[in-house]
C-alpha positions in Angstrom: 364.0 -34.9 215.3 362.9 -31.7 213.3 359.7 -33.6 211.6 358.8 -34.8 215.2 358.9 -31.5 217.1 356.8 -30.5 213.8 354.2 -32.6 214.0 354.4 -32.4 218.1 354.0 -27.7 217.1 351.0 -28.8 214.6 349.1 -31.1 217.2 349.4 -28.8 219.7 348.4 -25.7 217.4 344.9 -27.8 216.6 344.2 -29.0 220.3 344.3 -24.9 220.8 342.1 -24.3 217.7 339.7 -26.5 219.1 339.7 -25.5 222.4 339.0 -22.1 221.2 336.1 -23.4 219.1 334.8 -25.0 222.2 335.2 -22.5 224.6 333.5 -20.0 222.2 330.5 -22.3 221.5 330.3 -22.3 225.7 330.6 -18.6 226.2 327.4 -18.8 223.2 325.6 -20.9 225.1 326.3 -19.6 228.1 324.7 -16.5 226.7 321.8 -17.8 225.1 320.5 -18.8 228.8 321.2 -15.8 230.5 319.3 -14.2 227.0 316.3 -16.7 228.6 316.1 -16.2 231.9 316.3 -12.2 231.4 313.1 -12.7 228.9 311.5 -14.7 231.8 312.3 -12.2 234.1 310.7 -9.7 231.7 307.6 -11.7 231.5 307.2 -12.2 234.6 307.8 -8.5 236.0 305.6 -7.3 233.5 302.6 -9.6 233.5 302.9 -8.3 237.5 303.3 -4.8 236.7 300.1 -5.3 234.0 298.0 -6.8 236.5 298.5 -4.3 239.1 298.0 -0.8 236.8 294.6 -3.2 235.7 293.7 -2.8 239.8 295.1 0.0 240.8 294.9 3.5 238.3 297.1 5.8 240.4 299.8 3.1 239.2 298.7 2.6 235.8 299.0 6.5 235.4 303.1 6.2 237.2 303.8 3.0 235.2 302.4 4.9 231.8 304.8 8.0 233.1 307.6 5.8 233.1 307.2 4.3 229.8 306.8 7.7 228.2 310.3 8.5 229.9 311.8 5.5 228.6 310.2 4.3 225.2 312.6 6.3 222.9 309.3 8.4 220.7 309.5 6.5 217.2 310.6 3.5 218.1 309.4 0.2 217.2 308.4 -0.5 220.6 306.9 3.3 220.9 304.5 3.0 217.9 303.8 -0.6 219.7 303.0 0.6 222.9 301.0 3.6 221.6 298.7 1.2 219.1 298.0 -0.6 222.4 296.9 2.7 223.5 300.3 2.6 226.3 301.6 5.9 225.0 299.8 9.2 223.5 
Protein backbone atom coordinates (compact mmCIF):
# COMPACT_ATOMS: atom_id res chain seq x y z
CA UNK A 1 0.00 0.00 0.00
CA UNK A 2 2.93 2.37 0.97
CA UNK A 3 4.97 1.65 -2.50
CA UNK A 4 1.53 2.50 -4.30
CA UNK A 5 0.62 5.78 -2.65
CA UNK A 6 4.52 6.33 -3.49
CA UNK A 7 4.57 5.93 -6.83
CA UNK A 8 0.74 7.55 -7.02
CA UNK A 9 2.99 11.13 -4.71
CA UNK A 10 5.89 10.66 -7.61
CA UNK A 11 3.45 10.68 -10.73
CA UNK A 12 1.61 13.30 -9.47
CA UNK A 13 4.84 15.41 -8.49
CA UNK A 14 5.98 15.05 -12.42
CA UNK A 15 2.45 15.82 -14.04
CA UNK A 16 3.00 19.20 -11.80
CA UNK A 17 6.72 19.58 -13.01
CA UNK A 18 5.52 19.41 -16.38
CA UNK A 19 2.70 21.41 -16.17
CA UNK A 20 4.88 24.13 -14.84
CA UNK A 21 7.30 23.57 -17.74
CA UNK A 22 4.45 24.04 -19.95
CA UNK A 23 2.71 26.76 -18.60
CA UNK A 24 6.09 28.71 -18.47
CA UNK A 25 6.95 27.92 -22.11
CA UNK A 26 3.19 29.64 -22.73
CA UNK A 27 3.61 32.64 -20.51
CA UNK A 28 7.22 32.86 -23.04
CA UNK A 29 5.42 32.66 -25.87
CA UNK A 30 2.76 34.55 -24.94
CA UNK A 31 5.35 37.22 -24.45
CA UNK A 32 7.30 36.95 -27.44
CA UNK A 33 4.04 38.12 -29.45
CA UNK A 34 2.99 40.87 -27.46
CA UNK A 35 7.19 41.68 -27.87
CA UNK A 36 5.84 41.62 -31.81
CA UNK A 37 2.96 43.32 -32.08
CA UNK A 38 4.50 46.35 -29.73
CA UNK A 39 7.53 46.53 -32.44
CA UNK A 40 4.86 46.71 -35.14
CA UNK A 41 3.10 49.19 -33.45
CA UNK A 42 6.44 51.08 -33.18
CA UNK A 43 6.99 50.78 -36.84
CA UNK A 44 4.06 51.70 -37.73
CA UNK A 45 3.61 54.98 -35.42
CA UNK A 46 6.79 56.00 -36.36
CA UNK A 47 7.12 55.57 -40.12
CA UNK A 48 3.62 57.94 -39.60
CA UNK A 49 5.15 60.27 -37.27
CA UNK A 50 8.46 60.27 -39.94
CA UNK A 51 6.38 61.02 -42.79
CA UNK A 52 4.48 63.77 -41.34
CA UNK A 53 7.57 65.98 -39.69
CA UNK A 54 8.99 65.17 -43.66
CA UNK A 55 5.55 67.42 -44.69
CA UNK A 56 4.90 69.43 -42.09
CA UNK A 57 8.17 71.44 -40.12
CA UNK A 58 6.31 73.02 -37.33
CA UNK A 59 5.89 69.19 -36.31
CA UNK A 60 9.24 68.01 -37.14
CA UNK A 61 10.50 70.84 -34.77
CA UNK A 62 7.60 69.42 -31.70
CA UNK A 63 8.41 65.80 -32.61
CA UNK A 64 12.45 66.68 -32.39
CA UNK A 65 11.35 68.52 -28.87
CA UNK A 66 10.03 65.50 -27.63
CA UNK A 67 12.81 63.23 -28.48
CA UNK A 68 15.22 65.58 -26.80
CA UNK A 69 12.92 65.21 -23.66
CA UNK A 70 12.93 61.60 -23.81
CA UNK A 71 16.20 60.16 -25.43
CA UNK A 72 18.21 59.81 -22.06
CA UNK A 73 21.65 62.23 -23.58
CA UNK A 74 24.33 59.30 -23.97
CA UNK A 75 22.44 56.72 -24.74
CA UNK A 76 22.78 54.26 -27.37
CA UNK A 77 19.70 55.47 -29.03
CA UNK A 78 20.84 59.32 -28.26
CA UNK A 79 24.19 59.08 -30.15
CA UNK A 80 21.78 57.13 -32.84
CA UNK A 81 19.36 59.65 -33.22
CA UNK A 82 21.98 62.52 -33.15
CA UNK A 83 24.25 60.72 -36.06
CA UNK A 84 20.98 60.82 -37.93
CA UNK A 85 21.10 64.46 -37.28
CA UNK A 86 17.55 63.81 -34.77
CA UNK A 87 19.29 65.38 -31.81
CA UNK A 88 21.92 68.29 -31.38
Amino acid sequence: MKNSANARLEALMRRKADLAAALRAEREKQKEIERKDDERLIRIVGRALLAHASQHPDFDLVLRGVLRVAVTSGSAEYNYLRNKRWLP
